[in-house]
N, C-alpha and C positions, 0 to 999 in steps of 0.2 A: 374315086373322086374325094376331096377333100374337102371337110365338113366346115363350115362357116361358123365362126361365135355367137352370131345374132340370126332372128328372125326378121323377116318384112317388117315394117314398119307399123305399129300399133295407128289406128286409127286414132285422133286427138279428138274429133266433132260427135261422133257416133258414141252414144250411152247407155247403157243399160238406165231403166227409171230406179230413183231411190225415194224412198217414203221412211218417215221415222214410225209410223203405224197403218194399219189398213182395216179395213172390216172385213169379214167374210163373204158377204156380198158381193161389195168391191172385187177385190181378190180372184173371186172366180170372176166374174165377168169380165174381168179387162184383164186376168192373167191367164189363169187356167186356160178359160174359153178361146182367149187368144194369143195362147202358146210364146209370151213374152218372158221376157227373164228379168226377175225384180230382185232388189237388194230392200232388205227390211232391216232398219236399225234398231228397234226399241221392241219387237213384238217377244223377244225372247227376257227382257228384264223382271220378270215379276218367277221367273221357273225357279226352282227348289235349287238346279244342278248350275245356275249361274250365281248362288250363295253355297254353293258347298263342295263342287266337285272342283279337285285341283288334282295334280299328282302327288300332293303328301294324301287327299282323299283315298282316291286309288291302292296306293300301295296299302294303306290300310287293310283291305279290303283283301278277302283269303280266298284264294284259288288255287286248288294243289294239282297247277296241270300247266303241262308245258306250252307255248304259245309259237305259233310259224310264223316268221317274220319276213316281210320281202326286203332284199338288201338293195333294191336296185328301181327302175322302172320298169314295172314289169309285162307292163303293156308292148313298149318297144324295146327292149332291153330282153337279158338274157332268160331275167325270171328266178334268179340263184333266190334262194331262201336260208334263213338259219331258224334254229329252237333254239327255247331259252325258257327257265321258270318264270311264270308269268309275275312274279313277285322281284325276284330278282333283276328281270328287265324294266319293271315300272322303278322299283327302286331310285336302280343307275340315273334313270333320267330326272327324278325328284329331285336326288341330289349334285347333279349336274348343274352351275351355272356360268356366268360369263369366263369364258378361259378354259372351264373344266368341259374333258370329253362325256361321251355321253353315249350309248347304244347305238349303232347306226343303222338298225331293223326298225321295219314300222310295220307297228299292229296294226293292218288294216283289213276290212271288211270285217269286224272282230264283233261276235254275238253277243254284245254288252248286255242284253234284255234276258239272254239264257243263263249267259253268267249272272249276273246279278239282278236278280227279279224285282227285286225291292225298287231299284233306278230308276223305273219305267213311271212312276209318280213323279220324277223332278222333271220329267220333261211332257210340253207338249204341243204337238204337230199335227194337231184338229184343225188348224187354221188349214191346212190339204187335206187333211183323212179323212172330216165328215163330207167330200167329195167323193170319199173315190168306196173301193171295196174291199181293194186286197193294199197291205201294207206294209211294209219290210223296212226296221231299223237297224242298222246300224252304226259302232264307232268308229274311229278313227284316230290311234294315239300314235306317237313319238316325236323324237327331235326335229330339231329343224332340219329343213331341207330334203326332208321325202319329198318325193314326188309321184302322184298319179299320173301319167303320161294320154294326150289329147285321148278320148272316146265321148262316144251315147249309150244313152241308158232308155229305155223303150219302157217307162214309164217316168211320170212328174217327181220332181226328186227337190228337196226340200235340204241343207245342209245348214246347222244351228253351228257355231264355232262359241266354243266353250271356255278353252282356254289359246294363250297363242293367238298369231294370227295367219292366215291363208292368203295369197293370192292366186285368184281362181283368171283363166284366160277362157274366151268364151268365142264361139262359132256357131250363128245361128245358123236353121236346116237348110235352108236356103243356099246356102253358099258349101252343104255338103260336096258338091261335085269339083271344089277344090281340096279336099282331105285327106285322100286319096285312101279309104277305105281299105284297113285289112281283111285277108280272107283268112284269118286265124278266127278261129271259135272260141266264144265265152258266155252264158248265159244271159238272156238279158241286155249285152251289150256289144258293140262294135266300136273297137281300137280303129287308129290310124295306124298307117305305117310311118309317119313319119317321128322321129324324136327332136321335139323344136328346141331343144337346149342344146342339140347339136348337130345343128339343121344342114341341111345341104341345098342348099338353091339349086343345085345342076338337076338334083336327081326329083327334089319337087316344087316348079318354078312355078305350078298353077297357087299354090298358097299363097304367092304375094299379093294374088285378087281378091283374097276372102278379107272379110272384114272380123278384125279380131279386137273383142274387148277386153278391157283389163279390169279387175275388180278388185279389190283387197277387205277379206271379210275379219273385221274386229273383233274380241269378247262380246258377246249381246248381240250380235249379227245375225240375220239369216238371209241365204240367198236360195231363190226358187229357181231352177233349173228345169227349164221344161224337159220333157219328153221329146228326143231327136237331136238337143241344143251340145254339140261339143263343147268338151271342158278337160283342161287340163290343171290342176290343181299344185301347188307348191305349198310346203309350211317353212312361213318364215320365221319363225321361233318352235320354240316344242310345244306340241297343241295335243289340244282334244275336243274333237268334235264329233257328233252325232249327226248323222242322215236318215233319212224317211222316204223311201220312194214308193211311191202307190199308183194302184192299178183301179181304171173305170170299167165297166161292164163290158165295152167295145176294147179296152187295151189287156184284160186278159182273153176272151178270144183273141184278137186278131194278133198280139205281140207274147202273152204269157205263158198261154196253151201251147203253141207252136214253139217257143223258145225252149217250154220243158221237156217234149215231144223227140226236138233233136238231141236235149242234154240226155236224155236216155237212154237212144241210140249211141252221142257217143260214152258214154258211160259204159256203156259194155262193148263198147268196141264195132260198131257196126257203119258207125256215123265217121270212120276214122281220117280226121283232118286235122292240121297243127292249132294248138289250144294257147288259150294262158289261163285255162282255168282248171289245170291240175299239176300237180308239182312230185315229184319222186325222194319219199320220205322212209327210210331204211330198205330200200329194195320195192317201195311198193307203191304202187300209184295214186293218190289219192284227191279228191276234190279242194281248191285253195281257199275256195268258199265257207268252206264247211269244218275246215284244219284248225280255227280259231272258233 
């Protein structure tokens, strides 16, 4: 079959809510509590990493280790990866501007808080963490036009945009059973099969039912992503952004336990089903999560 240019049709009525602040109160009760997806414009203005992190920041900054890069979408996509000095590839895209090429690997899922310890002060994601228990940051760096391809993530996920900006596409849970869920394995998370940049209407006609938002997250932005809500994520310029997804008492039993449960069956091989969450790097199999 032959793949269409476009997707259904964006709904134009239907909104995510936008606030330029919130309280914490607020917040949970009308978000958390009720699993809605908010765009936040002003809560991240006063952070250290929206006065100082840029990618002349970065490159600054000494890491003497190579860095895995996805080339592609890797959720629907092949999955091909390269390496690269992690210095060298921040570099390139520092110096990259209008007209000038630029790296086409993005550092993603990339352990900003292990690499650099110090960072973990310019940012802060207390407006979700003093909710939950368990927490897990990370970044998000390269040029324009990576793309994370449609998934959920089985805990609240919180994404600051730093530099650059994102358009994030949104599906909430409800309208799951138009998605058409893959049965590829990744911790944590569940891809779609479909790839809506280069979609196919023959092979998935129930999508044009779902209601699909459109968001575009600015410098100074944060958008909260509940737990279960698809998201497909594009960078329209070269960004950097940091994510925060966290776990309540009920979402590590019932989603975190069992998530790491199967990652460790397949991990050694026991649990063996097709993945995107290990990649083959000199002959050897290794976690994509964890490569960065």
């Amino acid at each position: 079959m032959q793949a269409t240019e476009s997707s259904p049709t964006i709904a134009t009525e239907a909104q995510i809510d936008v606030v330029d602040m919130i309280s914490s109160k607020e917040f949970k009760r009308e978000y958390i509590d009720k699993n809605r997806a908010l765009l936040m414009r002003n809560v991240t203005a006063n952070w250290a990493a929206m006065k100082k992190w840029s990618f002349e920041f970065f490159a600054g900054l000494q890491l003497p280790k190579q860095v895995f890069l996805e080339m592609n979408n890797v959720l629907q996509g092949g999955g091909q990866y390269e390496v690269m000095e992690y210095g060298d590839y921040i570099r390139r895209i520092a110096d990259s501007g209008p007209g000038q090429s630029a790296p086409k690997g993005y550092l993603s899922v990339f352990r900003v808080f292990d690499a650099f310890p110090e960072l973990r002060k310019d940012v802060d994601f207390s407006l979700l963490s003093q909710f939950k228990i368990k927490n897990t940051a990370k970044g998000w760096i390269g040029p324009a036009g990576t793309v994370t391809g449609y998934h959920v993530d089985w805990g609240d996920n919180v994404l600051a945009q730093i530099c650059g900006r994102k358009e994030v596409r949104l599906v909430a849970p409800e309208d799951s059973k138009y998605m058409y869920a893959s049965k590829r394995f990744d911790q944590g998370t569940m891809s779609s099969e479909m790839d809506v940049d280069n979609f196919d209407a023959d092979r998935f006609p129930l999508f044009a039912k779902a209601t699909e938002y459109r968001v575009v997250i600015e410098p100074g932005e944060m958008l909260f992503i509940p737990r279960g809500w698809w998201h497909h994520v594009r960078s329209l310029d070269k960004s950097i952004s940091v994510s925060n997804i966290s776990y309540d008492a009920k979402g590590i039993v019932v989603d975190l336990l069992s998530e790491r449960v199967k990652q460790v069956f397949h991990d050694v091989g026991l649990y063996r089903v097709p993945c995107t969450c290990h990649i083959e790097h000199n002959g050897k199999r290794m976690r994509r999560a964890v490569a960065n």
